[in-house]
N, CA, C and O atoms as a GROMACS GRO file, in nm:
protein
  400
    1UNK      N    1  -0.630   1.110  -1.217
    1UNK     CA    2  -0.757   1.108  -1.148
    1UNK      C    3  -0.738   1.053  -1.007
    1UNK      O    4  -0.633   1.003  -0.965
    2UNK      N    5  -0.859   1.071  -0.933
    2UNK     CA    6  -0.823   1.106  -0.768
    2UNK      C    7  -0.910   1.005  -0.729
    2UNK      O    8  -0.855   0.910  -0.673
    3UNK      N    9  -1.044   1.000  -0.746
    3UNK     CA   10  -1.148   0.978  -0.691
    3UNK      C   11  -1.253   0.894  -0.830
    3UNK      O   12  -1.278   0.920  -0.948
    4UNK      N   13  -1.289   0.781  -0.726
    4UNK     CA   14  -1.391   0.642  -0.814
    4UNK      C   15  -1.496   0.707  -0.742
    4UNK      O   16  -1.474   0.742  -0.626
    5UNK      N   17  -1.620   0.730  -0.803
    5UNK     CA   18  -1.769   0.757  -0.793
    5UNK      C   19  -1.836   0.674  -0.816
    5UNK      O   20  -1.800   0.595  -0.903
    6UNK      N   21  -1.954   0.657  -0.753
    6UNK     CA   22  -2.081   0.562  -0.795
    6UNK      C   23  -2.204   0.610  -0.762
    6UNK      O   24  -2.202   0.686  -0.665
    7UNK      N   25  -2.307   0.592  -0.809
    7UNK     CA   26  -2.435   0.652  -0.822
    7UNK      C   27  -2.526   0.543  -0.865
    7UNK      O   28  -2.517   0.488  -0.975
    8UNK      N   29  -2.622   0.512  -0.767
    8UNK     CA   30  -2.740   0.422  -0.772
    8UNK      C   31  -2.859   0.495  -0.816
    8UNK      O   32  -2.875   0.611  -0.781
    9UNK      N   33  -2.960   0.422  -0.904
    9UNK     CA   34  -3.063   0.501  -0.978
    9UNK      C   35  -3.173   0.418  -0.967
    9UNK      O   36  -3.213   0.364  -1.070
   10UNK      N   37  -3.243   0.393  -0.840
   10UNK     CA   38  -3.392   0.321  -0.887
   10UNK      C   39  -3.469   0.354  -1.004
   10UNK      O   40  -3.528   0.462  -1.009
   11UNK      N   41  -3.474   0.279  -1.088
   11UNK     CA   42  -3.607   0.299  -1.219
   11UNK      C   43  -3.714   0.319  -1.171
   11UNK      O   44  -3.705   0.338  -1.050
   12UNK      N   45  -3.866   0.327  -1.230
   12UNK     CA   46  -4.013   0.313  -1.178
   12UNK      C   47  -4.000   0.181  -1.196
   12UNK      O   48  -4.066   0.120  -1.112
   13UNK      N   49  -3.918   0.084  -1.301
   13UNK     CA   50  -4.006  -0.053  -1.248
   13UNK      C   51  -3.902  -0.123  -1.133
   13UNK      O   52  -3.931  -0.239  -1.103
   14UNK      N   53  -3.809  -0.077  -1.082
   14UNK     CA   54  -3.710  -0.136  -0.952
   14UNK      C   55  -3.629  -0.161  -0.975
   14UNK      O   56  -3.554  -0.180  -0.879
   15UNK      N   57  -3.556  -0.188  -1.147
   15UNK     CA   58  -3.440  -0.172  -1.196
   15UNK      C   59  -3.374  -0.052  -1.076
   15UNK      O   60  -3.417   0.040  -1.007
   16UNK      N   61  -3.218  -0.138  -1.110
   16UNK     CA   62  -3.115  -0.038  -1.035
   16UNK      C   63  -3.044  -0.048  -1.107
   16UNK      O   64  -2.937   0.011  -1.097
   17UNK      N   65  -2.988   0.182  -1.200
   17UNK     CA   66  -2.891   0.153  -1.267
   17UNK      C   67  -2.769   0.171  -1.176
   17UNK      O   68  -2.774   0.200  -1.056
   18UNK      N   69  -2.654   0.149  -1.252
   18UNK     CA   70  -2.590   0.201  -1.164
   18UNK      C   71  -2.462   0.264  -1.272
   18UNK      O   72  -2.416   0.199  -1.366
   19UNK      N   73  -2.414   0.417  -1.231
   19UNK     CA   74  -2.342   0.513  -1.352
   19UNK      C   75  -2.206   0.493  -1.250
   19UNK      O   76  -2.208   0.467  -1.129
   20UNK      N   77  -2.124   0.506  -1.311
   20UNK     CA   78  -1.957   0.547  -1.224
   20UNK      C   79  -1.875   0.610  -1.359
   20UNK      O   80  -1.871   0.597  -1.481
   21UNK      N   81  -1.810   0.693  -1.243
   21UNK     CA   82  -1.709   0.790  -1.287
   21UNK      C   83  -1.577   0.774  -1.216
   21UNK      O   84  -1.554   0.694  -1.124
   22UNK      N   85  -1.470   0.885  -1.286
   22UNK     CA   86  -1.357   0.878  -1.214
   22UNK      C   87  -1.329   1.070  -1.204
   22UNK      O   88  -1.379   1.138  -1.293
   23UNK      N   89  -1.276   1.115  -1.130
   23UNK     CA   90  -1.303   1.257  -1.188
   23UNK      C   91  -1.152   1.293  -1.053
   23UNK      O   92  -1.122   1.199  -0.979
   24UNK      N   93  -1.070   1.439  -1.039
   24UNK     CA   94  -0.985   1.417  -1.004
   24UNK      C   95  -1.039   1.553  -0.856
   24UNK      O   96  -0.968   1.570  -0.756
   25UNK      N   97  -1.129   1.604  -0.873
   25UNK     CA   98  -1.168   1.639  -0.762
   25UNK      C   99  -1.367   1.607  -0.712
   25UNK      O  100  -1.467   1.582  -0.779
   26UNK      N  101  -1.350   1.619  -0.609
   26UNK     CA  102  -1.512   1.631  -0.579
   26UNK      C  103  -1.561   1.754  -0.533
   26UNK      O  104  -1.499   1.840  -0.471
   27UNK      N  105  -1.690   1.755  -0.570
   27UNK     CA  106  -1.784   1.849  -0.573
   27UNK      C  107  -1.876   1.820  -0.463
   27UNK      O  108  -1.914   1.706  -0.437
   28UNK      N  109  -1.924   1.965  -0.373
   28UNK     CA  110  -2.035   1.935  -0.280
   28UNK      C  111  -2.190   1.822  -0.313
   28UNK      O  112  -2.255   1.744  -0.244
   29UNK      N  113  -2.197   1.871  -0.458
   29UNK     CA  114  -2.326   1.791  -0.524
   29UNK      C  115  -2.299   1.664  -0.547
   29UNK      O  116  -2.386   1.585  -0.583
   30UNK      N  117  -2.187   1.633  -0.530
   30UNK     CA  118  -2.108   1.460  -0.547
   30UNK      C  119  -2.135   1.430  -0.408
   30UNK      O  120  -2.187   1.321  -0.383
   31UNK      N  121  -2.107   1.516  -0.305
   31UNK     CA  122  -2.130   1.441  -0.140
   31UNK      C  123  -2.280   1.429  -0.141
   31UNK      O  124  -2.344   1.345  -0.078
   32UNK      N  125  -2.332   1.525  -0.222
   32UNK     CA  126  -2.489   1.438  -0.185
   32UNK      C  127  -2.555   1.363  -0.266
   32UNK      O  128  -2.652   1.302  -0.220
   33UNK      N  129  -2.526   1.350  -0.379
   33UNK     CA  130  -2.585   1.259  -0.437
   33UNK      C  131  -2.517   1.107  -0.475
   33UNK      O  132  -2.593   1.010  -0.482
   34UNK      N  133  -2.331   1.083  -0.505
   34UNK     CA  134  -2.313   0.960  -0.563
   34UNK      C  135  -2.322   0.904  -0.385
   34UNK      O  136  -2.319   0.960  -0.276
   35UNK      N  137  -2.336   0.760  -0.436
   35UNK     CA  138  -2.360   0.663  -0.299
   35UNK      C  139  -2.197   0.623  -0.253
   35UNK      O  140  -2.150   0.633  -0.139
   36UNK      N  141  -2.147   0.588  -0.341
   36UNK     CA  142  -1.961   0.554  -0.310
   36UNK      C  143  -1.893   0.637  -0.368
   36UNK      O  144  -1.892   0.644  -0.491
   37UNK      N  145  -1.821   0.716  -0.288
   37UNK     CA  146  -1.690   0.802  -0.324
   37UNK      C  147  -1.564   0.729  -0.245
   37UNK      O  148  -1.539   0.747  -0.126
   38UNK      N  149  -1.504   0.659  -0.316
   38UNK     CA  150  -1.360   0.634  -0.279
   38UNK      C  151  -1.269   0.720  -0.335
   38UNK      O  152  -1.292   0.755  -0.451
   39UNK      N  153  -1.150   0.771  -0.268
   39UNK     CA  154  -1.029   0.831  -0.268
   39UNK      C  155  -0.893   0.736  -0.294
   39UNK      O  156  -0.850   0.654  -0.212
   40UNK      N  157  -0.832   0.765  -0.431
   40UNK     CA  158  -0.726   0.670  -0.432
   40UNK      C  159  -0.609   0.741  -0.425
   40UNK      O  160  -0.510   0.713  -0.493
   41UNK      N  161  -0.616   0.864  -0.321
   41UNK     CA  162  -0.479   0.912  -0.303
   41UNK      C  163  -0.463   0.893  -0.136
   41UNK      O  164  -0.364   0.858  -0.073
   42UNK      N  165  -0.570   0.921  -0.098
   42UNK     CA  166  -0.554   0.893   0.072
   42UNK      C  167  -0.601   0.738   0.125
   42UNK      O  168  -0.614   0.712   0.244
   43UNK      N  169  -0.626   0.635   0.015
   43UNK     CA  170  -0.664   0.488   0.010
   43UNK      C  171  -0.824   0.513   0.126
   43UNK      O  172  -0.785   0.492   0.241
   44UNK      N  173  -0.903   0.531   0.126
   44UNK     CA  174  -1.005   0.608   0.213
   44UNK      C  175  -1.175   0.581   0.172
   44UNK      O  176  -1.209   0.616   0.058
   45UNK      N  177  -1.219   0.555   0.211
   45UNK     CA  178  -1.448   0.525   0.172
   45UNK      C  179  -1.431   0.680   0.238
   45UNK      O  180  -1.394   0.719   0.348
   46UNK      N  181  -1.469   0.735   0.138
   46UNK     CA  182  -1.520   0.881   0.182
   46UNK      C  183  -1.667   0.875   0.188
   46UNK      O  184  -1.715   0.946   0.277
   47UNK      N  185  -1.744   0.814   0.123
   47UNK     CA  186  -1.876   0.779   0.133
   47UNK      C  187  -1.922   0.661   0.087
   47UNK      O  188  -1.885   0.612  -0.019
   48UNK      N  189  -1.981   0.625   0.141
   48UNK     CA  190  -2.041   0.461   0.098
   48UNK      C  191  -2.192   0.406   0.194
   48UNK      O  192  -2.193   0.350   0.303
   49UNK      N  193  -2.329   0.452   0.092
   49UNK     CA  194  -2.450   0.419   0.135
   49UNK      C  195  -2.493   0.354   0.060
   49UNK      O  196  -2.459   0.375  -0.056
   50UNK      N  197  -2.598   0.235   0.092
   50UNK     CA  198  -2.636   0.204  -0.016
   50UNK      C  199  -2.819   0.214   0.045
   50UNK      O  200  -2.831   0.197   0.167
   51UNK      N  201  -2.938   0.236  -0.027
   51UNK     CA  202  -3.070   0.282  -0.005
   51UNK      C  203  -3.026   0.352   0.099
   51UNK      O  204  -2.991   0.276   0.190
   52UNK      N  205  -3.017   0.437   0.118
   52UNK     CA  206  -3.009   0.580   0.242
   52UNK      C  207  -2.928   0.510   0.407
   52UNK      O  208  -2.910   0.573   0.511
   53UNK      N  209  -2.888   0.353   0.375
   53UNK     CA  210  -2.798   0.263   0.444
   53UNK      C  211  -2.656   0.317   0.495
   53UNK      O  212  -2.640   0.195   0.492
   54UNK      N  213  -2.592   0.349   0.519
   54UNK     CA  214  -2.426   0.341   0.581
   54UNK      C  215  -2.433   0.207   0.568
   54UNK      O  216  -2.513   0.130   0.621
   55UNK      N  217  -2.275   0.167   0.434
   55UNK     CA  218  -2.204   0.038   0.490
   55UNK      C  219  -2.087   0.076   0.509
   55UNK      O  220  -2.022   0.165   0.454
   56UNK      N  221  -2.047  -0.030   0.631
   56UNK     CA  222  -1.929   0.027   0.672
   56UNK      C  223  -1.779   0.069   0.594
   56UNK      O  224  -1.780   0.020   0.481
   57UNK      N  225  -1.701   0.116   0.612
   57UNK     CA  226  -1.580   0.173   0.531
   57UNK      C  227  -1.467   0.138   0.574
   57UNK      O  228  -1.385   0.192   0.648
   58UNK      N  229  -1.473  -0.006   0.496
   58UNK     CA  230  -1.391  -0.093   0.497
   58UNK      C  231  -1.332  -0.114   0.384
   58UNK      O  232  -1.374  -0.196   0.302
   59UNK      N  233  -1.194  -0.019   0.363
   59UNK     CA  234  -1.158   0.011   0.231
   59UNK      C  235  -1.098  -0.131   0.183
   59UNK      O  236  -1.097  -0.117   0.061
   60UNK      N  237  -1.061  -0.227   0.205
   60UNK     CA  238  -1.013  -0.341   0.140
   60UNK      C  239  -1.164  -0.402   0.109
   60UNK      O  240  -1.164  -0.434  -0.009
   61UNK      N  241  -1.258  -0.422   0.153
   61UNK     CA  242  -1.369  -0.467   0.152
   61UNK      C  243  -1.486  -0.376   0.028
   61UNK      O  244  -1.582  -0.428  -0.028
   62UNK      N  245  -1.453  -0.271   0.017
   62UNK     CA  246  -1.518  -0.200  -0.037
   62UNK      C  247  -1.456  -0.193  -0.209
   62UNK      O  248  -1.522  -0.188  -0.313
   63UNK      N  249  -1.328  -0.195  -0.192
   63UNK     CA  250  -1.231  -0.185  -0.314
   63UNK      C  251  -1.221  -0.330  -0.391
   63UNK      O  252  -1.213  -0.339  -0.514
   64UNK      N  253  -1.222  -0.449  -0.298
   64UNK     CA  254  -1.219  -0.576  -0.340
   64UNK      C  255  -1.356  -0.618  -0.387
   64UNK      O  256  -1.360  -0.738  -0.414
   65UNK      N  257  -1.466  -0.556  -0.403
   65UNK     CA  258  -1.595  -0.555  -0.431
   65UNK      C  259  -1.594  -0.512  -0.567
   65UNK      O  260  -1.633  -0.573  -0.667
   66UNK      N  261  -1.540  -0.389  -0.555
   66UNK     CA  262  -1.563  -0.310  -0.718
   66UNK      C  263  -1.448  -0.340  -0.790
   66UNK      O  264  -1.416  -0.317  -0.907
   67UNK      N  265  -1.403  -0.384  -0.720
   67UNK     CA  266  -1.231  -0.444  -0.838
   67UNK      C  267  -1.267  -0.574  -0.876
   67UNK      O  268  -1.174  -0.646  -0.911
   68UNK      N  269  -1.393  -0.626  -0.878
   68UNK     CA  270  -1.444  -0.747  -0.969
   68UNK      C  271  -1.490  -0.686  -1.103
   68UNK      O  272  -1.493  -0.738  -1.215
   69UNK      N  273  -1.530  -0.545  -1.058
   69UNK     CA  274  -1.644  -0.522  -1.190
   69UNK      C  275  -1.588  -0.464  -1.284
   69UNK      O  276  -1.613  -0.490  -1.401
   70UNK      N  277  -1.455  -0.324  -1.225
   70UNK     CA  278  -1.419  -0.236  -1.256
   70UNK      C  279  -1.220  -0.201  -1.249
   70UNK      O  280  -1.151  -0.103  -1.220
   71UNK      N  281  -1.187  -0.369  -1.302
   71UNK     CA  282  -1.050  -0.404  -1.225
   71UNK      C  283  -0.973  -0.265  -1.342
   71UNK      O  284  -0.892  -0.184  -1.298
   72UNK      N  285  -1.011  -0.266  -1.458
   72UNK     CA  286  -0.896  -0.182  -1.514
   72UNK      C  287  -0.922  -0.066  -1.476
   72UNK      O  288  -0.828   0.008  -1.505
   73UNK      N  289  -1.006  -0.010  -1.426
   73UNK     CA  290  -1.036   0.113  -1.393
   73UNK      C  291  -0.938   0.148  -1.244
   73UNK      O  292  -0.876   0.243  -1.196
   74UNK      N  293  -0.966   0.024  -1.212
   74UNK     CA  294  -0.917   0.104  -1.036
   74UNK      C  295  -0.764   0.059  -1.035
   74UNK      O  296  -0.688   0.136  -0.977
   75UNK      N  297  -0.717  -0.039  -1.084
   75UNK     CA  298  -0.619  -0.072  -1.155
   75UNK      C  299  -0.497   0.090  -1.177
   75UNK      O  300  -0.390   0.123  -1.125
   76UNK      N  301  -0.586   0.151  -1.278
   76UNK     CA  302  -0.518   0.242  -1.334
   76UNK      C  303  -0.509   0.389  -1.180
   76UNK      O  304  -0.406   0.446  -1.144
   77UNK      N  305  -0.634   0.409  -1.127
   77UNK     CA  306  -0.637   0.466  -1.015
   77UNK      C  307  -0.529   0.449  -0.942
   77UNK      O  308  -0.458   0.549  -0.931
   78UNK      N  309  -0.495   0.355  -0.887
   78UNK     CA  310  -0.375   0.329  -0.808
   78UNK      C  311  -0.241   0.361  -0.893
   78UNK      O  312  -0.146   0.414  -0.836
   79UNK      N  313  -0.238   0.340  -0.981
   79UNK     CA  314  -0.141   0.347  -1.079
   79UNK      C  315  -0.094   0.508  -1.074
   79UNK      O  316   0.023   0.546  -1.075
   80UNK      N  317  -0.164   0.557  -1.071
   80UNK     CA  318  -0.204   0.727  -1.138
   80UNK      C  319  -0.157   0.794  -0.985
   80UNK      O  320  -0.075   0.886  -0.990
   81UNK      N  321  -0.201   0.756  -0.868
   81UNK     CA  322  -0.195   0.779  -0.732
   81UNK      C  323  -0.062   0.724  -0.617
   81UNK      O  324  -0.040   0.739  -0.497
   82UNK      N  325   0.018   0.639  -0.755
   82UNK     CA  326   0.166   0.622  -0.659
   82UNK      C  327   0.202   0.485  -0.599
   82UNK      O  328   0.296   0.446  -0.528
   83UNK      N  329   0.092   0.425  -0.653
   83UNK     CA  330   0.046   0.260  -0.559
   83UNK      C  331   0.098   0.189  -0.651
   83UNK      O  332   0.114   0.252  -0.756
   84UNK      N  333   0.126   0.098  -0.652
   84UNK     CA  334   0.165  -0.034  -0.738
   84UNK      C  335   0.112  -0.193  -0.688
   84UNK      O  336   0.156  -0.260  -0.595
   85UNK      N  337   0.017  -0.222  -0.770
   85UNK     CA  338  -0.052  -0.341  -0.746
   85UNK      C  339   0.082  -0.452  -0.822
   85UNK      O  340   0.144  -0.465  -0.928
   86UNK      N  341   0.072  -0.525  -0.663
   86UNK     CA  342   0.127  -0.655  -0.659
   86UNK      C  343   0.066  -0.826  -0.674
   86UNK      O  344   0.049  -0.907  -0.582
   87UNK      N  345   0.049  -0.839  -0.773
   87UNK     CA  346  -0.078  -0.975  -0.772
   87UNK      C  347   0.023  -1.062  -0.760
   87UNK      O  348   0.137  -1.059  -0.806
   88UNK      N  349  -0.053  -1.172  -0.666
   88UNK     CA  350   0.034  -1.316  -0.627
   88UNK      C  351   0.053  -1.422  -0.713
   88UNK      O  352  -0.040  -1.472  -0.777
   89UNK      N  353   0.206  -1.475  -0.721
   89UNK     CA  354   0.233  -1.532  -0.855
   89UNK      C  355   0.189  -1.686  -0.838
   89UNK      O  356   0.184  -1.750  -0.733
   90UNK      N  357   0.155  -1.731  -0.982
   90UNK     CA  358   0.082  -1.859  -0.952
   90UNK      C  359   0.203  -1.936  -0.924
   90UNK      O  360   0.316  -1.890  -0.940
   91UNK      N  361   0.172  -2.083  -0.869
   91UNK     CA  362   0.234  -2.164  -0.849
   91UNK      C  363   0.192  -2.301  -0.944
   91UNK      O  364   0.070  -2.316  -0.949
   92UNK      N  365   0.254  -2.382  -1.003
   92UNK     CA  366   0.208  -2.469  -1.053
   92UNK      C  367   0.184  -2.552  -0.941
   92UNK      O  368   0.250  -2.561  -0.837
   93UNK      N  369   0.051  -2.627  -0.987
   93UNK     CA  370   0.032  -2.778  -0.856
   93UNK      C  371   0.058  -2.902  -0.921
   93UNK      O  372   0.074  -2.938  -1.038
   94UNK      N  373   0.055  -2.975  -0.770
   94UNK     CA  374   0.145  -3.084  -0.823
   94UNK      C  375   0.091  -3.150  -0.956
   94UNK      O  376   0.172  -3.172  -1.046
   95UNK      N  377  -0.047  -3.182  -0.974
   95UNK     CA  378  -0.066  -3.275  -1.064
   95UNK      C  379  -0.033  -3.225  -1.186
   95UNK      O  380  -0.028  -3.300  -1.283
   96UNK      N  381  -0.010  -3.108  -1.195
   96UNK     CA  382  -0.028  -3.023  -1.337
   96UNK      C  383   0.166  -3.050  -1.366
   96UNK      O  384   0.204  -3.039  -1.482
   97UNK      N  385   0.247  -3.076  -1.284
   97UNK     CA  386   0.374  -3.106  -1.340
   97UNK      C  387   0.373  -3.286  -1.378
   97UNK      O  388   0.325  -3.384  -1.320
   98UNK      N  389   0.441  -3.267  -1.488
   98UNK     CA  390   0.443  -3.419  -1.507
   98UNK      C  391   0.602  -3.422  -1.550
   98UNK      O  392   0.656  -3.345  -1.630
   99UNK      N  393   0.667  -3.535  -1.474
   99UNK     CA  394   0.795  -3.558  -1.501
   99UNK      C  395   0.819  -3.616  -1.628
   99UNK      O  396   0.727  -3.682  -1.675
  100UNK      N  397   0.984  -3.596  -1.728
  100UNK     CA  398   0.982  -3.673  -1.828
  100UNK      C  399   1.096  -3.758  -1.813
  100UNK      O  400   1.119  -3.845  -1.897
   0.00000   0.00000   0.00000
């Protein structure tokens, strides 16, 4: 798969749902209706509105947002697309070593 989708859904009572997909091409009816289309082969905000808004496309900013909600998903995206996520290794601190 190519491409993370998102789609915002005002309810009548102001609930906002919100549906996501992963799908490996896009469709014209995807440019007009989901609100975020990211690309995880060209690392890229192909679209990103939120209420009929432009936010800006700031792909570390945009990706570090939804990689709270949706880490195994995008996780695997990159995975699938040639990328290899590098997470920073912990360090023990000092108080947590205790000499014997």
């Amino acid at each position: 798969m190519r491409y993370l989708t998102l789609t915002y859904i005002t309810r009548p009572d102001g609930k906002i749902d919100e549906s996501m997909t992963v799908c490996r091409n896009i469709r014209p009816n995807d440019i007009q209706t989901c609100n975020v289309i990211l690309d995880f082969r060209k690392l890229q905000v192909v679209k990103c509105t939120m209420n009929g808004t432009n936010v800006p496309r700031d792909w570390d900013r945009v990706v570090g947002y939804y990689y709270k909600h949706y880490q195994s998903t995008i996780e695997r995206l990159f995975n699938e697309n040639g990328y290899e996520i590098v997470k920073p290794e912990l360090t023990p601190h000092a108080d947590t070593i205790s000499a014997h």
